[in-house]
C-alpha positions in Angstrom: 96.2 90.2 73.0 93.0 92.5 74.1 93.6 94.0 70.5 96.9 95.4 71.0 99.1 95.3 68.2 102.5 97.3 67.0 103.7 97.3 70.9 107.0 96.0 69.0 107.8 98.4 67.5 110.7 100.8 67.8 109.3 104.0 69.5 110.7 107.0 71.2 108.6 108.0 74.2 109.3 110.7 76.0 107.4 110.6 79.8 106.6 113.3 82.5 104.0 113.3 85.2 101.5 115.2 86.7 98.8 115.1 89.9 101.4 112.2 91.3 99.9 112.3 95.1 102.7 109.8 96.0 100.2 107.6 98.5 96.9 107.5 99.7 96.1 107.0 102.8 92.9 107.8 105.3 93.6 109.0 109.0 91.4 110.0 111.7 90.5 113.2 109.7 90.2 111.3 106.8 92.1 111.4 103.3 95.8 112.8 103.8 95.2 114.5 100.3 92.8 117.7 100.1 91.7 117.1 96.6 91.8 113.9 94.1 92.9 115.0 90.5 93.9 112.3 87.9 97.2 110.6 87.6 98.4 111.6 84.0 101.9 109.9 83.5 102.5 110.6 79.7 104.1 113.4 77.1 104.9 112.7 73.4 106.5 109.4 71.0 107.7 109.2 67.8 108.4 106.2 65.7 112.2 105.3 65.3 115.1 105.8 67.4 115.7 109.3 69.4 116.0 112.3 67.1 116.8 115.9 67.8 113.6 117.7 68.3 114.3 121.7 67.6 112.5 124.1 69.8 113.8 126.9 68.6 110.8 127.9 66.3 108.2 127.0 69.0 109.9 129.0 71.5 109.4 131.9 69.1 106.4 131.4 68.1 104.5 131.3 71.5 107.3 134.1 72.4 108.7 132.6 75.5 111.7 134.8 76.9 115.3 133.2 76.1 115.4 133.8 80.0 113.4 130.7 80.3 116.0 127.5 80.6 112.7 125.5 79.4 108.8 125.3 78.5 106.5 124.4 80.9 102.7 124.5 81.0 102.4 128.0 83.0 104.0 129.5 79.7 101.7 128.3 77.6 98.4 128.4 79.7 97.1 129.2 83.0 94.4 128.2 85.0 91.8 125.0 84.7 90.8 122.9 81.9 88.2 125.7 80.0 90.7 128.3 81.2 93.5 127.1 79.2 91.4 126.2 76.3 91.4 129.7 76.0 95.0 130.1 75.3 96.1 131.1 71.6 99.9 129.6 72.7 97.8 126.6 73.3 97.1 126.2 69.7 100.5 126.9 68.7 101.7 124.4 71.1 99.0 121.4 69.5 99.5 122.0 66.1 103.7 121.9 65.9 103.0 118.9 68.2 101.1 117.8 64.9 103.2 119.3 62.5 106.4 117.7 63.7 105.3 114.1 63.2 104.7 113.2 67.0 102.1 111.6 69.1 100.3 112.0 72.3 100.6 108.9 74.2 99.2 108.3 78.0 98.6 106.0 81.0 95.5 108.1 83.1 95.0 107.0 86.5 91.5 108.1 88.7 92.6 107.5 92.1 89.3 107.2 93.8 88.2 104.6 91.0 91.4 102.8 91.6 90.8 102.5 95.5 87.7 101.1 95.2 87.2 98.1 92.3 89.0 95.7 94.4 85.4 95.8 96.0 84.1 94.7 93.2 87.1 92.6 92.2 86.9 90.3 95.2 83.2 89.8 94.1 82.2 88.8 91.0 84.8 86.5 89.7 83.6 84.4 93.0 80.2 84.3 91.9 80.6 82.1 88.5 78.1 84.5 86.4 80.3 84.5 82.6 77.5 86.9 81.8 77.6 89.4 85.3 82.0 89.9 84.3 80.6 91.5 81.3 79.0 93.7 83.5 82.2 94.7 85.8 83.4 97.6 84.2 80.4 99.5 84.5 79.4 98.0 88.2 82.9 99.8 89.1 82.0 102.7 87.2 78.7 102.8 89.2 80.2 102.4 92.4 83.0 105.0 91.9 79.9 107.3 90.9 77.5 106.7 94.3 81.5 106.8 96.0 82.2 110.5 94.8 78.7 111.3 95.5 78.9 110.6 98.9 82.8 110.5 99.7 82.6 112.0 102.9 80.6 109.2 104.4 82.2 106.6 102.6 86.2 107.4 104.0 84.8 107.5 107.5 83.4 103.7 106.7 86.3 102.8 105.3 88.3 104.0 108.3 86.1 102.6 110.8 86.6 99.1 108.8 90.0 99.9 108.2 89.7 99.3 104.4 91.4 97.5 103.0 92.3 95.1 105.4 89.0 94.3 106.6 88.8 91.4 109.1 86.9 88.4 108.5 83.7 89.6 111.7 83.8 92.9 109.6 83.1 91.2 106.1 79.3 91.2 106.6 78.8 95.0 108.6 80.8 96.5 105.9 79.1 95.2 103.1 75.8 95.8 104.9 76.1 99.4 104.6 78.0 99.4 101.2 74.4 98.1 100.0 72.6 100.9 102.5 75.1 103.4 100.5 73.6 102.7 97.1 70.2 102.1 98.0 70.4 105.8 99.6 72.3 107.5 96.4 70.9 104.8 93.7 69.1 108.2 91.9 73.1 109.1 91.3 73.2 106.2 88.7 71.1 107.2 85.1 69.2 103.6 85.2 67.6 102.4 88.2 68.4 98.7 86.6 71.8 99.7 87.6 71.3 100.4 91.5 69.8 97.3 91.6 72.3 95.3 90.0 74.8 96.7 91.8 73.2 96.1 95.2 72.7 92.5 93.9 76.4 92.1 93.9 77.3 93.3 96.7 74.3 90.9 98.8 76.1 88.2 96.9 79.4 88.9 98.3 78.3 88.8 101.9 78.0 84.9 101.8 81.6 84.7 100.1 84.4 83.0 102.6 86.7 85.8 101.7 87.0 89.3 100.2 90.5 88.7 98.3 91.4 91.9 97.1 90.3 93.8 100.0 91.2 91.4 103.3 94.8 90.9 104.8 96.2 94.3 102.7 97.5 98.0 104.4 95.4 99.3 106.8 93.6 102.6 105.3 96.4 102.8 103.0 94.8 102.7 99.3 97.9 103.4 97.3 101.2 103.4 98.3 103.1 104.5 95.1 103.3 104.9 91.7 106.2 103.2 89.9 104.1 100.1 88.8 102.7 102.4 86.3 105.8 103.2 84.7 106.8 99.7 84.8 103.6 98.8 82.9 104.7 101.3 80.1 108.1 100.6 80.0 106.9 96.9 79.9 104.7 96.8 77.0 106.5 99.1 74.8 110.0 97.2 75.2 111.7 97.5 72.0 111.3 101.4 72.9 113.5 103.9 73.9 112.0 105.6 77.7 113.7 109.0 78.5 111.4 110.0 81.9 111.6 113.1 83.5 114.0 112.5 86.7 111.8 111.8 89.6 114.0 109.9 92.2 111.2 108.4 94.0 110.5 106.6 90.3 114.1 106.2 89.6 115.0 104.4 93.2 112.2 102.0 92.8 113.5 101.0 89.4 117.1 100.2 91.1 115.3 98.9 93.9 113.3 96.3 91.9 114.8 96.1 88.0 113.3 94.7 85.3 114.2 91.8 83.5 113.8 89.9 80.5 114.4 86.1 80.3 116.3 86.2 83.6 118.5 89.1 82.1 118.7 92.8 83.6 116.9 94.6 80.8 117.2 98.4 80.8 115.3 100.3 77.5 114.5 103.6 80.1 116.5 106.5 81.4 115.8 109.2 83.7 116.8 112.7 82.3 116.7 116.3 83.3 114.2 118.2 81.4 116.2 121.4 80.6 118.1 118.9 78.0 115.4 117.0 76.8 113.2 119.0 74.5 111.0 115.6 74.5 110.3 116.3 78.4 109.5 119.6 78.3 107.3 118.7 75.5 105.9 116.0 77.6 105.2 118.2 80.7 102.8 120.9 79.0 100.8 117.6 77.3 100.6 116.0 81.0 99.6 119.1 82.4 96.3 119.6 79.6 95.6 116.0 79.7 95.9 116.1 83.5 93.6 119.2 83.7 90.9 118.1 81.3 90.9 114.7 83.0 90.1 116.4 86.6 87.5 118.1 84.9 85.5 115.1 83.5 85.9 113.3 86.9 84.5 116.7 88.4 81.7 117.7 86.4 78.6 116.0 85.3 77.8 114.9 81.9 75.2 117.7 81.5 77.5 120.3 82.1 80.5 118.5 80.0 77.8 118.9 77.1 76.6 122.4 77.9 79.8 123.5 78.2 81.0 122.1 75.1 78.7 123.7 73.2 79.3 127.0 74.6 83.2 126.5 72.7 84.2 128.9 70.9 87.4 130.6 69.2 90.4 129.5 70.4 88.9 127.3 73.1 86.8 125.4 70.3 90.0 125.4 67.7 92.3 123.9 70.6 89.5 120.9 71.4 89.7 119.9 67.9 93.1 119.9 67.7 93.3 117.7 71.0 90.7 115.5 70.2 92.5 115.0 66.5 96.0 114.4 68.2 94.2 111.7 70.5 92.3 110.3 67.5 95.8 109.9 65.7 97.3 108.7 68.2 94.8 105.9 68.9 94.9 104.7 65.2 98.5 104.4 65.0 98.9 102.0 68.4 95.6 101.1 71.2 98.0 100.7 73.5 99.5 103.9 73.2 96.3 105.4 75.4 95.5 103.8 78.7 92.7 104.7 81.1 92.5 103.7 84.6 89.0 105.2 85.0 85.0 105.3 85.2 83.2 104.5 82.2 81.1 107.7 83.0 84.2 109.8 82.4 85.7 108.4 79.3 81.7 108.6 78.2 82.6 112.1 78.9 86.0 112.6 77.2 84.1 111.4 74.2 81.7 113.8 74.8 83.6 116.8 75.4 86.2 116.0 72.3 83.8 114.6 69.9 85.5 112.0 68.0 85.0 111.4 64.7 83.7 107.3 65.8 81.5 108.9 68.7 78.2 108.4 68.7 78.2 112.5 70.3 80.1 113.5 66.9 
């Protein structure tokens, strides 16, 4: 189904996290976080059942001190995305990742874009338009846009409409200025065909008996946690072997609310310390770059994405191609093994930024 094949097969991942916010919520001042960064949960897999994975010659070769009980990111690289581009150990990090026969794999997570397409959610399916559902993925990708554009503005609406729990008097208002929103930002979007389409939907939806997705749900709370995006990996890849990085918020919900298989408990995870899993510490410093390079995309426009990849150079250029070629591998060998959660604008980006090879930017 959607393309996805080889999720039987016998894989090793190997899973840590990074940017996990744990919930968000708006209050009176507005969102309880200071800053939205991307939800990477993700690290390394190999095909086959678990096999030792020596980091003895890695650990020399980016010269970390025996001192160190483990590798994390800040010994490889410091800093933001261009930042650690920068880093030589970076380079020795990506290419033993290549070397040693293992895969990048990732479920990435935009928190603003995933607080916000229920709008469009509890839309368009209403509307009977085969043709307009084509259209969703970029009307929430234009929404999320004219959203960060103009975030302060649009929490305090939320707030004041207690989002998403809207109540049936406040179906109309809120709309109302969701459409005055775009029509005041629609230069944000590159095509002013897409403003207009946009706004179209959303007029539509004020005649609709109900918002589904966005009536009788949490008051101002937009996510309250983030186990259902383990479960999803754990779920699809189920003749795999899951060794996570111990987060008991994670592990609780697991025992709180197991997963089964045919009425039958079915366990194919564990949750490990990282100081013994050479897997998670590999996993952490791949988290942390994809995590970094993902806040950057969400953060920057596409002219400056461009500009500053052609300003690469060196190291900075060396480790983009090595990224871009892990992510390329990793891709043909299983679809399923990448997952984004995100704006069409930004992965437009990513394939910008890492150029790749089926791009139409290579």
């Amino acid at each position: 189904m959607f393309g996805l094949t080889g999720a039987d097969t016998v894989y090793t991942f190997y899973h840590d996290e990074t940017n996990n916010i744990r919930k968000l919520h708006i209050d009176e001042r507005g969102l309880n976080v200071p800053e939205l960064k991307t939800f990477v949960l993700g690290g390394v897999v190999h095909v086959g059942a678990p096999r030792p994975l020596d980091l003895a010659s890695l650990r020399q070769a980016m010269r970390i001190q025996p001192s160190a009980k483990e590798i994390k990111l800040k010994h490889v690289a410091k800093g933001e995305f261009l930042d650690i581009l920068n880093s030589s150990k970076l380079t020795t990090f990506l290419q033993w990742i290549a070397d040693n026969d293992l895969m990048l794999h990732y479920h990435e997570l935009d928190p603003l874009y995933w607080s916000v397409v229920d709008v469009i959610d509890s839309i368009l399916p209403e509307l009977g338009n085969p043709m307009l559902l084509h259209y969703g993925p970029l009307l929430k990708s234009d929404l999320t846009e004219i959203i960060r554009y103009d975030l302060p503005c649009v929490v305090d609406l939320f707030r004041r409409f207690d989002y998403p729990d809207l109540a049936p008097q406040n179906r109309e208002p809120f709309l109302r200025e969701m459409i005055d929103l775009v029509e005041s930002n629609a230069g944000v979007l590159h095509e002013p065909i897409n403003a207009k389409m946009l706004k179209g939907v959303l007029q539509a939806g004020r005649y609709l008996d109900e918002l589904v997705f966005i009536e009788g749900f949490f008051v101002r709370k937009l996510i309250e946690e983030f186990s259902t995006f383990y479960r999803n990996r754990v779920a699809v890849f189920k003749n795999a072997e899951h060794i996570m990085d111990m987060e008991t918020e994670i592990r609780d919900a697991f025992e709180e609310i197991p997963l089964s298989c045919n009425g039958e408990r079915f366990i194919n995870y564990r949750f490990a310390d990282s100081q013994s899993e050479a897997g998670i510490q590999l996993s952490d410093v791949t988290v942390g770059v994809l995590g970094k390079m993902q806040t950057y995309l969400s953060q920057t426009s596409a002219q400056d994405v461009e500009n500053d990849r052609v300003a690469l150079s060196g190291s900075a250029l060396k480790n983009a191609e090595l990224l871009r070629d892990l992510i390329d591998a990793s891709n043909a060998a299983n679809q399923a093994f990448l997952h984004h959660v995100a704006s069409l604008h930004d992965i437009d980006k990513l394939d910008r930024f890492l150029r790749f090879s089926d791009g139409k930017y290579a």
